[in-house]
C-alpha positions as CSV (number, residue, x, y, z in Angstrom):
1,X,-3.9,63.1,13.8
2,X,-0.9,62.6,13.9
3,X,2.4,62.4,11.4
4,X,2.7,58.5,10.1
5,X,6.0,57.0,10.6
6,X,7.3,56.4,7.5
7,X,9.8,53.5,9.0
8,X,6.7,51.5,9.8
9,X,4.6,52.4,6.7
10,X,7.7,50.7,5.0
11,X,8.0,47.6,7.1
12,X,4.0,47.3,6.7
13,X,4.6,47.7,2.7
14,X,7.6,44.9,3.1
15,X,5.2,42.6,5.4
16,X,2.6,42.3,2.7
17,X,4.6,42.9,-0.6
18,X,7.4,40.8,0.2
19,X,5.4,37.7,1.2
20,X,3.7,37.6,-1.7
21,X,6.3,38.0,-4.2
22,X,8.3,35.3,-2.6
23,X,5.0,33.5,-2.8
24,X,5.4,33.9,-6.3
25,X,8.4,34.0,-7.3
26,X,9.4,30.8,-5.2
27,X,12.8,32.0,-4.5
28,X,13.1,34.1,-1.5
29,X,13.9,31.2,1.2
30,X,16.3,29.4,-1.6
31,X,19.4,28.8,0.1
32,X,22.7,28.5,-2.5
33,X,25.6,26.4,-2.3
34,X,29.1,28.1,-2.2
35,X,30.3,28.3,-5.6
36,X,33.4,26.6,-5.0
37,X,31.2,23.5,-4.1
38,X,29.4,23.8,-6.7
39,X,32.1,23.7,-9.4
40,X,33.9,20.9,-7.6
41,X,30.7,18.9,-7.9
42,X,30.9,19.4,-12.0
43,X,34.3,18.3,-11.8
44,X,33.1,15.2,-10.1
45,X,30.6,15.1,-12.4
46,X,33.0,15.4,-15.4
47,X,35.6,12.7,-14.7
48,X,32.7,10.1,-14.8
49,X,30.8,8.4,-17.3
50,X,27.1,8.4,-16.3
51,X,25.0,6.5,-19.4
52,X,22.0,6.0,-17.1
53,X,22.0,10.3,-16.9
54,X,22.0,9.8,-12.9
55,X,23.9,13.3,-12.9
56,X,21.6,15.3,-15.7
57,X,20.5,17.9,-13.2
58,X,24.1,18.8,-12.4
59,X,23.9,21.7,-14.8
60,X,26.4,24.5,-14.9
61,X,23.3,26.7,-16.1
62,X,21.9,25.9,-12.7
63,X,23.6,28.5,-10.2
64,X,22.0,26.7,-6.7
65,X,23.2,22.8,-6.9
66,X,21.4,22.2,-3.4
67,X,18.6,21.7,-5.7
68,X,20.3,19.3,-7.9
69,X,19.7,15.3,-7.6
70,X,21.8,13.4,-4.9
71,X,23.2,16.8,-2.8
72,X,21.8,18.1,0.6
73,X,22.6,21.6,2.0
74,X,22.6,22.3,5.7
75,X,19.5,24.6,5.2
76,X,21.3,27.6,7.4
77,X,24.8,27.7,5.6
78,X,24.5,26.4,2.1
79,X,27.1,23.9,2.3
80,X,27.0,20.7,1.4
81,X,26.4,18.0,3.5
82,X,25.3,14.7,1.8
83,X,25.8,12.9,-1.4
84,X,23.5,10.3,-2.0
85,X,24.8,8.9,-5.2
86,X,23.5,5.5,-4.9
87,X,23.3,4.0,-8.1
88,X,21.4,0.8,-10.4
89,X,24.1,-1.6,-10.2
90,X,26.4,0.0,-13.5
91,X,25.4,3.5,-12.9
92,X,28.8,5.9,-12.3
93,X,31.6,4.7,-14.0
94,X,35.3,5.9,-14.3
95,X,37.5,8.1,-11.9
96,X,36.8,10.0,-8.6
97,X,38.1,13.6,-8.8
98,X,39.3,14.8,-5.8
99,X,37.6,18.1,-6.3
100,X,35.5,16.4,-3.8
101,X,37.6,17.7,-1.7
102,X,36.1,21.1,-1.8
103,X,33.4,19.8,0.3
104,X,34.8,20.4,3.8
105,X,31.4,20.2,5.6
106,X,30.3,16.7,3.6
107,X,28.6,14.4,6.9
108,X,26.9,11.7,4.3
109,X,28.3,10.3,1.3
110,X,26.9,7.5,-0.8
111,X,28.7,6.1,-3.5
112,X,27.0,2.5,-3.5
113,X,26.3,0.1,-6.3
114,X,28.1,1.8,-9.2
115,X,30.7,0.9,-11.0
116,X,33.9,2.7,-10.4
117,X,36.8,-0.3,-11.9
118,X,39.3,1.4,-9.4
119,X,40.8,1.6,-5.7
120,X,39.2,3.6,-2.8
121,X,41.3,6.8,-3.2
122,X,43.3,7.7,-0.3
123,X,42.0,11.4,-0.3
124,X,39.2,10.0,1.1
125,X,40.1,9.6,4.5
126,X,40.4,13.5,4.7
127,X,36.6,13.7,4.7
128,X,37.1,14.2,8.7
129,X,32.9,14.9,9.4
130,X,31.3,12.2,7.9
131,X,29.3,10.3,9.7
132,X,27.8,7.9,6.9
133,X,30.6,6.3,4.1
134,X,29.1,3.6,1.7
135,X,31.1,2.3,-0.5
136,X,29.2,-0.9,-0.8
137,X,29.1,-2.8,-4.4
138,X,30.4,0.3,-6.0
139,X,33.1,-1.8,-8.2
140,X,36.5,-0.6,-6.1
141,X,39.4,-2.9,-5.7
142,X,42.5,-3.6,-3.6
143,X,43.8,-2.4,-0.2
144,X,41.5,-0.1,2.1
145,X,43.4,2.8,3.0
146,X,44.0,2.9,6.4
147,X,43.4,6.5,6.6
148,X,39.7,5.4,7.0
149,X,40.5,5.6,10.2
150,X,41.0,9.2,10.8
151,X,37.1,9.6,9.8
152,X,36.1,9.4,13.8
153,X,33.2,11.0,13.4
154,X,32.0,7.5,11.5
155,X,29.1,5.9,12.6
156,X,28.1,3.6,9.5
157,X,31.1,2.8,7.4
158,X,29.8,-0.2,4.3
159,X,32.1,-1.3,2.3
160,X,30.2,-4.7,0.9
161,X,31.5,-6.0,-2.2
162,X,30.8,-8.6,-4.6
163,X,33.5,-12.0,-5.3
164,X,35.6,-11.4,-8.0
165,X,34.6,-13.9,-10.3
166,X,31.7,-16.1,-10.0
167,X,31.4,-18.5,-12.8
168,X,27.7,-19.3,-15.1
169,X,26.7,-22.2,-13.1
170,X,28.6,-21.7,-9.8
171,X,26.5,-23.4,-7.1
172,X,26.8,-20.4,-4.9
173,X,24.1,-17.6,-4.8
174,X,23.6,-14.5,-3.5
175,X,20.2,-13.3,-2.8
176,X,18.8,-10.5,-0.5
177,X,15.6,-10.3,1.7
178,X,14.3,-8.6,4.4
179,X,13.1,-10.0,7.3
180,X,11.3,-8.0,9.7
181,X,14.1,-5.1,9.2
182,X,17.2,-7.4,8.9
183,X,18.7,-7.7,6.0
184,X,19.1,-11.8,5.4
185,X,21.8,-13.0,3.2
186,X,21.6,-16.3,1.7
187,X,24.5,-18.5,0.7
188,X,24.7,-22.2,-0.2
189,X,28.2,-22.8,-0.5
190,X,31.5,-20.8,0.0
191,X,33.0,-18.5,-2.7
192,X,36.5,-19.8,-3.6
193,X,37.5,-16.8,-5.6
194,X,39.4,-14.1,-4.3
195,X,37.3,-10.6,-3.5
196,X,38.0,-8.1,-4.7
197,X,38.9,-5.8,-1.8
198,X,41.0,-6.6,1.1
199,X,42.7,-5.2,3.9
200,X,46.3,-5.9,5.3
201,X,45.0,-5.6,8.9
202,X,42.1,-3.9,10.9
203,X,44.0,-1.6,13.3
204,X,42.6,1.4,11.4
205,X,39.3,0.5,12.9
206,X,40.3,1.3,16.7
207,X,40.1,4.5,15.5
208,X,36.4,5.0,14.7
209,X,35.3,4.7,18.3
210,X,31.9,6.2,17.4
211,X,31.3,3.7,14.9
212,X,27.5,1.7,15.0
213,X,27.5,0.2,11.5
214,X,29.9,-2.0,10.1
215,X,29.4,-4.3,7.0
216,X,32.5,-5.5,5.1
217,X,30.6,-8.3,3.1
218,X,32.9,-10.2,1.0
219,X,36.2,-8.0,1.9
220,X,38.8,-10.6,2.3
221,X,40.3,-10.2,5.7
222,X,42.6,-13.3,6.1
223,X,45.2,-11.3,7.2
224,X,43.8,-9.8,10.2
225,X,43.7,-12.4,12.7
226,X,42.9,-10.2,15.5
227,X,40.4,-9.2,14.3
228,X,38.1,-9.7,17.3
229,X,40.3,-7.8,19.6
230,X,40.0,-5.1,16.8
231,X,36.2,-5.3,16.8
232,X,36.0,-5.3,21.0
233,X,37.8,-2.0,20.7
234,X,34.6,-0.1,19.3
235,X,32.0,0.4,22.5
236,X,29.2,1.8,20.4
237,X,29.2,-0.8,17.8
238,X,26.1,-1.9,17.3
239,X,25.6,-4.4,14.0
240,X,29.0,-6.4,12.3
241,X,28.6,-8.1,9.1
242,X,31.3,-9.9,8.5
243,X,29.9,-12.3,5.6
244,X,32.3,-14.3,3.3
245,X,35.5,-12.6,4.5
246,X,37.9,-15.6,4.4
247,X,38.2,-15.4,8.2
248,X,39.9,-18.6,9.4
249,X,40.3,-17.9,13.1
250,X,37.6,-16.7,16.1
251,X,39.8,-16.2,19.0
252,X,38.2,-15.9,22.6
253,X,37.7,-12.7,24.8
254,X,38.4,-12.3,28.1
255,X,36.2,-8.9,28.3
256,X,33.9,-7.9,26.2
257,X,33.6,-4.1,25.5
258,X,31.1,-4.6,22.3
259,X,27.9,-4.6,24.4
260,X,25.6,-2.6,22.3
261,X,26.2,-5.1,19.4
262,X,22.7,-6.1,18.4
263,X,23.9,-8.2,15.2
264,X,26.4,-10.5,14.6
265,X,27.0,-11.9,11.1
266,X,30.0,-14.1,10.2
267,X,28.6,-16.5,8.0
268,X,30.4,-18.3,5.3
269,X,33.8,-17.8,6.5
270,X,36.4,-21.0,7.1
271,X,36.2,-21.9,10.6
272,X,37.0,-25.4,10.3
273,X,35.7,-27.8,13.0
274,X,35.3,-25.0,15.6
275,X,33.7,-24.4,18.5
276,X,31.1,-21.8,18.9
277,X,33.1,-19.4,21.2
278,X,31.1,-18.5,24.3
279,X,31.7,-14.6,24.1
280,X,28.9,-14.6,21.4
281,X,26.5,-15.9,24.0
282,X,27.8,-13.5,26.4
283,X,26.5,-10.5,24.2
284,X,23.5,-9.5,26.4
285,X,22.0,-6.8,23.7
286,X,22.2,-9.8,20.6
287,X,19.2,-9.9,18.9
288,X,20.4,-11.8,15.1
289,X,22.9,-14.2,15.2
290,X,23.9,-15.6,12.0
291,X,27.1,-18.1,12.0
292,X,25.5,-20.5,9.3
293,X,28.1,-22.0,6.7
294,X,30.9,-22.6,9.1
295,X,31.2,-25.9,9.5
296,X,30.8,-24.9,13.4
297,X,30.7,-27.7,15.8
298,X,28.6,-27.4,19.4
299,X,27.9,-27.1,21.7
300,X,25.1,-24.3,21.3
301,X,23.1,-22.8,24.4
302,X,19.7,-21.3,24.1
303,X,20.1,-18.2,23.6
304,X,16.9,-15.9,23.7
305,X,17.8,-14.4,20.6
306,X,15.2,-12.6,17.9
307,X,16.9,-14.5,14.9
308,X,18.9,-17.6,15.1
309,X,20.6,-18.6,12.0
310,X,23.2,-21.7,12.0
311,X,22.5,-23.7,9.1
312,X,25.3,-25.5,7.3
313,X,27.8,-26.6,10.3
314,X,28.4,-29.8,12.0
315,X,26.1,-29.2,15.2
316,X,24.8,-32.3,16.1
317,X,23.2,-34.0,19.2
318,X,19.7,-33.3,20.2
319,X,18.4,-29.6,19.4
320,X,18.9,-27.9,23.0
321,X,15.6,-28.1,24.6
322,X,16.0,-24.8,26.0
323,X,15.1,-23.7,22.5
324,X,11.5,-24.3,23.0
325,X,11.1,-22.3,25.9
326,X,12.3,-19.1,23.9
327,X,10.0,-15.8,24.1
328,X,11.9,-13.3,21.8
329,X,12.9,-16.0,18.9
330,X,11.5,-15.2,15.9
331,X,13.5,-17.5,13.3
332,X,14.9,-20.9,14.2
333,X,16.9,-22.2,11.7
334,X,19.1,-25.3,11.8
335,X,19.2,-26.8,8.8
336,X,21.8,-28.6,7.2
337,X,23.2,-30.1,10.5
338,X,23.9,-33.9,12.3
339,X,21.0,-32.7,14.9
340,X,18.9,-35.7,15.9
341,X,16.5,-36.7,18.4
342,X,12.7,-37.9,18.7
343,X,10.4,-35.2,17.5
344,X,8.2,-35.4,20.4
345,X,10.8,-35.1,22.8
346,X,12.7,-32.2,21.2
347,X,9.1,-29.9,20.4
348,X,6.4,-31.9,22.6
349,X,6.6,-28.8,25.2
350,X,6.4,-26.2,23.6
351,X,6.1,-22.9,25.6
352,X,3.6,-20.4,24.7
353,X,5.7,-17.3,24.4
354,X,7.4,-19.5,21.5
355,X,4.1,-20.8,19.8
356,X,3.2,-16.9,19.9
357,X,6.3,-15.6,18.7
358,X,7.8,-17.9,16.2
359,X,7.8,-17.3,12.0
360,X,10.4,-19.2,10.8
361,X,11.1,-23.3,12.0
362,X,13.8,-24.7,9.6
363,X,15.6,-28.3,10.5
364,X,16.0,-29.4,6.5
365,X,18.6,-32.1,6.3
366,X,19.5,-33.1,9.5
367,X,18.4,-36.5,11.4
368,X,15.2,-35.4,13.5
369,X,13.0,-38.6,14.1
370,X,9.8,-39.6,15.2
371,X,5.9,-38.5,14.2
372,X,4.9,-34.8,13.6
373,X,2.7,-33.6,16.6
374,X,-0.2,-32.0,17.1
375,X,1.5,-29.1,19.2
376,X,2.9,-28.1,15.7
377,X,-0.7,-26.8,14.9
378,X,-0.6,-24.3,18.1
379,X,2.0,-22.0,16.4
380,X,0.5,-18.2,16.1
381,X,2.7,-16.5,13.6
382,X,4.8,-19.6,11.5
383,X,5.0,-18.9,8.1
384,X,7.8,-20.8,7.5
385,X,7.9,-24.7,8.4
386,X,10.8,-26.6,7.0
387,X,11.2,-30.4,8.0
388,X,12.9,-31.3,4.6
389,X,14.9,-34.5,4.5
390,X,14.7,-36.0,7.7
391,X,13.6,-39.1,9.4
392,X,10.2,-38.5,10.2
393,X,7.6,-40.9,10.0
394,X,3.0,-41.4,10.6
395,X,0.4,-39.0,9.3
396,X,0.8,-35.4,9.2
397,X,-1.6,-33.7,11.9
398,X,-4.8,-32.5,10.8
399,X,-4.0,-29.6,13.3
400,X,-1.8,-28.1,10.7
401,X,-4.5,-26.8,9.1
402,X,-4.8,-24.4,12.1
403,X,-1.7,-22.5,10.6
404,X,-3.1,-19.1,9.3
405,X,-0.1,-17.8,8.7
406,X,1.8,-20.3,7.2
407,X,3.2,-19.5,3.8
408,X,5.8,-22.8,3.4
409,X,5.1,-26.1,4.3
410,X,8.1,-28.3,3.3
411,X,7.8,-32.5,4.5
412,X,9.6,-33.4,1.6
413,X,12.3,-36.4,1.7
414,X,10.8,-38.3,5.0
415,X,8.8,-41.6,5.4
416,X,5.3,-40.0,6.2
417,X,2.2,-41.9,5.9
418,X,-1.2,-42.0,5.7
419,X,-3.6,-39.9,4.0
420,X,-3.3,-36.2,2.9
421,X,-5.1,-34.4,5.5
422,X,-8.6,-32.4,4.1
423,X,-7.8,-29.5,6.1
424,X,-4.4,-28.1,4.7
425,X,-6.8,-26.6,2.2
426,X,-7.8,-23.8,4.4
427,X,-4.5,-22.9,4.7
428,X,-5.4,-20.0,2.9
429,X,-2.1,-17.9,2.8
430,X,0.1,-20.9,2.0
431,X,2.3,-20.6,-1.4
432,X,4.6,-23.2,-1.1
433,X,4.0,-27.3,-0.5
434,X,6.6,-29.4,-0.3
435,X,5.4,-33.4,0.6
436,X,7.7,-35.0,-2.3
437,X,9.4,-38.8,-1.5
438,X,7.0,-39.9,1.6
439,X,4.6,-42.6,1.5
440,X,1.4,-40.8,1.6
441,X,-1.4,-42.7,0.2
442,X,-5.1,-41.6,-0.2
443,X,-6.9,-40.2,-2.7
444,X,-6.4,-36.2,-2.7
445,X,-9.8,-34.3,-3.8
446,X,-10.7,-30.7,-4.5
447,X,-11.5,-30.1,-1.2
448,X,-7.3,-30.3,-0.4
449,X,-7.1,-27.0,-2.4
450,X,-10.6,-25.4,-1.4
451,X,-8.8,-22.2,-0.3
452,X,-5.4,-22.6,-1.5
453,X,-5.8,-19.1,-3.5
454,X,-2.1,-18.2,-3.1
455,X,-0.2,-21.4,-4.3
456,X,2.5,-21.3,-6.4
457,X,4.4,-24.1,-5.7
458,X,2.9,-27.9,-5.0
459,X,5.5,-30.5,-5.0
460,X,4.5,-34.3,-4.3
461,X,5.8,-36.7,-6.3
462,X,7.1,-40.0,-5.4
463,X,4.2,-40.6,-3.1
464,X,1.2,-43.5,-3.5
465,X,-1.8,-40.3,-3.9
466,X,-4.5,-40.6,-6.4
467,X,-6.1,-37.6,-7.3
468,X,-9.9,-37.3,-7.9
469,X,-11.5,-34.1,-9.0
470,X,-14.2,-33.1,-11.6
471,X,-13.8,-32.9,-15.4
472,X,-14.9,-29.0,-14.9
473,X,-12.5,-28.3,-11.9
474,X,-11.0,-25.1,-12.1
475,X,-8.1,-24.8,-9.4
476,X,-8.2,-21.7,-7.2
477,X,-4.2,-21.0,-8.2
478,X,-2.1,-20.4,-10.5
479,X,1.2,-22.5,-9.8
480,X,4.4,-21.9,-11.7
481,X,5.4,-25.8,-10.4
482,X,4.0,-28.7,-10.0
483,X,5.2,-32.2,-9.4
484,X,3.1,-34.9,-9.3
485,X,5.0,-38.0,-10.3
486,X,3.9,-41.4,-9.7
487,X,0.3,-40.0,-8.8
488,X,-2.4,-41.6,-10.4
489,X,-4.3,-39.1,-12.2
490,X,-7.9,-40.8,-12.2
491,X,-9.7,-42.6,-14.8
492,X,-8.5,-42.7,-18.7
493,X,-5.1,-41.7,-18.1
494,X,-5.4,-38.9,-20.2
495,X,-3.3,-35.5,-19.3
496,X,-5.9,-33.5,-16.9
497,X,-7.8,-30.9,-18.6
498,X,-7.2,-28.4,-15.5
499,X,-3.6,-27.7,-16.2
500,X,-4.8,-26.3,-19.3
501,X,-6.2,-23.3,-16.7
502,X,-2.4,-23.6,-14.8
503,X,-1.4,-20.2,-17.6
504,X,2.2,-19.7,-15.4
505,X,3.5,-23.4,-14.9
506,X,6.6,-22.3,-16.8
507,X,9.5,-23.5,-14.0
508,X,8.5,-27.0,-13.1
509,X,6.2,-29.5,-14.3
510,X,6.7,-33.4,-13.3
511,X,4.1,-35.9,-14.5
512,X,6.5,-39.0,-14.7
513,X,5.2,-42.2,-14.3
514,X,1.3,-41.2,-13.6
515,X,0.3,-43.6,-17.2
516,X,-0.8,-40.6,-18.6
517,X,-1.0,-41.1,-22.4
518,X,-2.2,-39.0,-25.9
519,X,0.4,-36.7,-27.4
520,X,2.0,-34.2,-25.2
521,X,0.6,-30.3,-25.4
522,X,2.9,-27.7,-27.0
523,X,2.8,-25.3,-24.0
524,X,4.4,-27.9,-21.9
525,X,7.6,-28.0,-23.9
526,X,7.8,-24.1,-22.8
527,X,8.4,-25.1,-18.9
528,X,12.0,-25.0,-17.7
529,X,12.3,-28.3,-16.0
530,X,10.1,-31.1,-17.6
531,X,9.6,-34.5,-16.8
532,X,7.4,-36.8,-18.6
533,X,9.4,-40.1,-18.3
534,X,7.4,-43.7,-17.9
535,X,4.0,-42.6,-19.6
536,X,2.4,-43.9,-22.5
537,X,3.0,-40.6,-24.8
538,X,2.9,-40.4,-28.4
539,X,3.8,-38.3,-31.8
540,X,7.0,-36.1,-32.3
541,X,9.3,-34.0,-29.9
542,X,9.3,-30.5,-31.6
543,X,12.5,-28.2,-31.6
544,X,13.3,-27.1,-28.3
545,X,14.0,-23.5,-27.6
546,X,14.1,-21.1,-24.9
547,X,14.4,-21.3,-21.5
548,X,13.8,-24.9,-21.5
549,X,17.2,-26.8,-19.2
550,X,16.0,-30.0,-18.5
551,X,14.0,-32.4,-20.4
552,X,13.0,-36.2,-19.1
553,X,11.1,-38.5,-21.9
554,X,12.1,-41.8,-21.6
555,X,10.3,-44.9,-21.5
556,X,6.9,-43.5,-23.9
557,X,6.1,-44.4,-27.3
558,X,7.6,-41.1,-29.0
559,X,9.0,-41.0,-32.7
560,X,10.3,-38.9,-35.7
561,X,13.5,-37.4,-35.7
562,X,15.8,-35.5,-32.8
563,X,14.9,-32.1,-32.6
564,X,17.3,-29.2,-32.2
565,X,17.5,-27.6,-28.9
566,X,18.7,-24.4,-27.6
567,X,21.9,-23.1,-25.6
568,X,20.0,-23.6,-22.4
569,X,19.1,-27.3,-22.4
């Protein structure tokens, strides 16, 4: 036989051995941070207060901080490549050490939704490798630096912020959904208070010619009126939100470099009595379009856009009929407009790539005339159908009960007629009904709410409906509003039994003039918003606490003395 190797014996002892005590010791493939980053990171850590203990793993006892909450290591070198230090809102507070500095390899950094009460430190723009910079809602104030721009590596750069003051009852509102993977802001009414962060001009953003991402959300840039010839400069841009940015002019282009740009988002800025310019129609990759809140005026072409969104501007004429031939549209929403026209001319022919592809049909408030059609029964995927306040007049279709996916039917504010038909109740993933102010008649019956298992909302007052249902009915929902003024509630008058079941009706309850009588249930004065006017109700109004705002009584046969009431009524 011959002589073993002892090289190989030891390898072969290594091979087994080694495996398993990494196996157990769990440490063998750890890779460590340079300890230069790692102290600069407990200097960062230091300067800040952090009550919600975002940072407790940041330990100086701990001698790897790749493992520590927020930081990524490049798993080859050590270094530190990302900080994701996005917060709760009032997470991080206090001041940024530029011991961050010490992170020369950083690619990702996430500062979002804290609360740092300072400006964006210059030093910043010396983080020459990052590709992702969000600053959003983080609390900073003042000038941008302009040394952003030397971050050309940049391919998201966020620096959304919040208004600077918003008032307790401001009519404005700020609310964020997501709609099919685009975030949807929501606005009712322009901010009128300055932002807090704000730019003297936009050249630094030629710079960032990799650049795909850009949201600067309530940044005030009034003082950079070019910035569209800015924006044109960046080839790869592919999504601009430019919400509530005090913007006052939208100048033309003779050549458009921006053709990646898949969204476009300048709502609620202060382009007075302007027209739509046509470069935004000549963006071939545009899938969301949001310009609502402008007080825009038209023309609009078709455009075979995924999301459409131009409420609150001063379009008017007839809704272009090319709209209804759309494929790709998804969301359609012109409310809050001077658009008119008969309804059967503007939706009577109806495409079927449209019927298949649309979710969202909203024309609130403008001045569409005419009967609903049966066509409107046809839609696929609508979940959302809002024909608020408008001129529309007849029954509603019985073909709307063909909706499967509807989740919002509003019809409020119109001059409808006719009886409620039987077979909305099998609209059985609808929440929301809105049919208040028409002059529907009929009596309404359990079979209207057979499969109505989802309904939170059912608002249809000021109508001529009776409604007729069993002693023992138990409703399939549980609605947190319900308005059913000047309804007749069936025989005796007396204040159903069934809402007894309703155990969330807490935001809305209107049962005025319905000539209900008896003394009025102590869980009703727990609802937000409660009307009771024009019945024949008796006994005392207790104290009044809570969350309870409005309160309407008048015109019953209650007595004893005023009651005290709380900060919120």
């Amino acid at each position: 036989m011959g002589r073993s190797n002892p090289s190989i014996a030891a390898l072969s002892f290594f091979l087994v051995f080694f495996p398993i005590t990494c196996f157990k010791l769990g440490k063998c493939n750890s890779i460590f941070c340079p300890q230069i980053e790692k102290q600069s990171l407990l200097s960062f850590k230091h300067s800040l207060q952090d009550p919600y203990h975002q940072l407790s793993s940041w330990d100086d006892g701990d001698v790897n901080c790749c493992k520590w909450n927020g930081v990524v290591c490049n798993n080859s070198t050590g270094h530190v490549h990302q900080l994701h230090l996005r917060g709760f809102g009032l997470s991080l507070r206090g001041q940024i050490n530029s011991s961050l500095l010490n992170l020369k390899h950083l690619t990702h950094l996430d500062l979002s939704l804290n609360n740092f009460k300072q400006t964006i430190p210059s030093f910043f723009g010396s983080f020459t490798k990052l590709e992702l910079f969000n600053l959003s809602f983080a609390g900073f104030h003042g000038v941008i630096p302009h040394n952003i721009g030397n971050l050309s590596y940049l391919r998201t750069l966020d620096v959304a912020g919040f208004p600077n003051i918003v008032p307790a009852g401001h009519n404005n509102y700020y609310h964020s959904r997501n709609l099919a993977g685009y975030p949807d802001m929501e606005f009712a009414a322009h901010v009128s208070f300055p932002n807090l962060l704000q730019v003297d001009n936009l050249e630094w953003l030629s710079r960032l010619s990799e650049l795909e991402n850009l949201n600067m959300n309530f940044v005030n840039l009034s003082r950079a009126t070019d910035w569209v010839q800015v924006i044109n400069t960046l080839p790869s841009l592919q999504q601009l939100r430019f919400q509530n940015c005090s913007l006052g002019y939208i100048s033309p282009l003779s050549y458009i470099n921006i053709t990646s740009l898949t969204l476009l988002d300048i709502s609620s800025n202060n382009f007075h009595s302007t027209e739509v310019p046509k470069w935004i129609f000549g963006l071939q990759n545009l899938q969301f379009l949001d310009l609502r809140n402008n007080t825009f005026i038209g023309p609009i072409p078709a455009n075979n856009l995924e999301f459409i969104v131009l409420d609150f501007n001063f379009l008017t004429g007839a809704v272009p009929a090319g709209f209804t031939n759309l494929c790709k549209t998804r969301r359609l929403s012109l409310s809050n407009n001077n658009f008119q026209g008969n309804m059967s001319n503007l939706f009577g022919n109806m495409s079927e790539c449209f019927l298949e592809a649309l979710e969202v049909l909203d024309l609130q408030f403008n001045k569409i005339s005419g009967q609903l059609i049966d066509q409107l029964g046809e839609f696929k995927s609508l979940e959302y159908l809002n024909l608020n306040k408008n001129l529309l007049t007849g029954p509603i279709p019985a073909s709307m009960g063909k909706l499967s996916s509807l989740k919002v039917l509003a019809l409020g504010g119109n001059k409808l007629t006719q009886n409620l038909p039987h077979s909305l109740g099998q609209l059985c993933n609808l929440k929301w009904i809105f049919i208040f102010d028409n002059k529907l008649e009929g009596v309404v019956t359990e079979t209207h709410f057979a499969n109505l298992t989802k309904l939170d909302v059912f608002s249809a007052s000021d109508n001529r409906l009776s409604l007729n249902v069993s002693q023992s009915w138990i409703p399939p929902f549980q609605l947190i509003a319900l308005g059913l003024g000047s309804w007749s509630l069936g025989a005796g008058s007396k204040i159903p039994s069934w809402l007894e079941t309703q155990k969330n009706l807490t935001d809305y309850l209107d049962l005025a003039d319905t000539g209900i009588s008896g003394i009025v249930p102590s869980w009703f004065w727990n609802t937000r918003i409660l009307n009771l006017s024009h019945n024949q109700l008796h006994g005392e109004i207790p104290d009044v606490r809570g969350a309870v705002q409005f309160i309407y009584l008048s015109s019953n046969k209650l007595e004893g003395t005023l009651p005290r009431v709380g900060d919120a009524l």
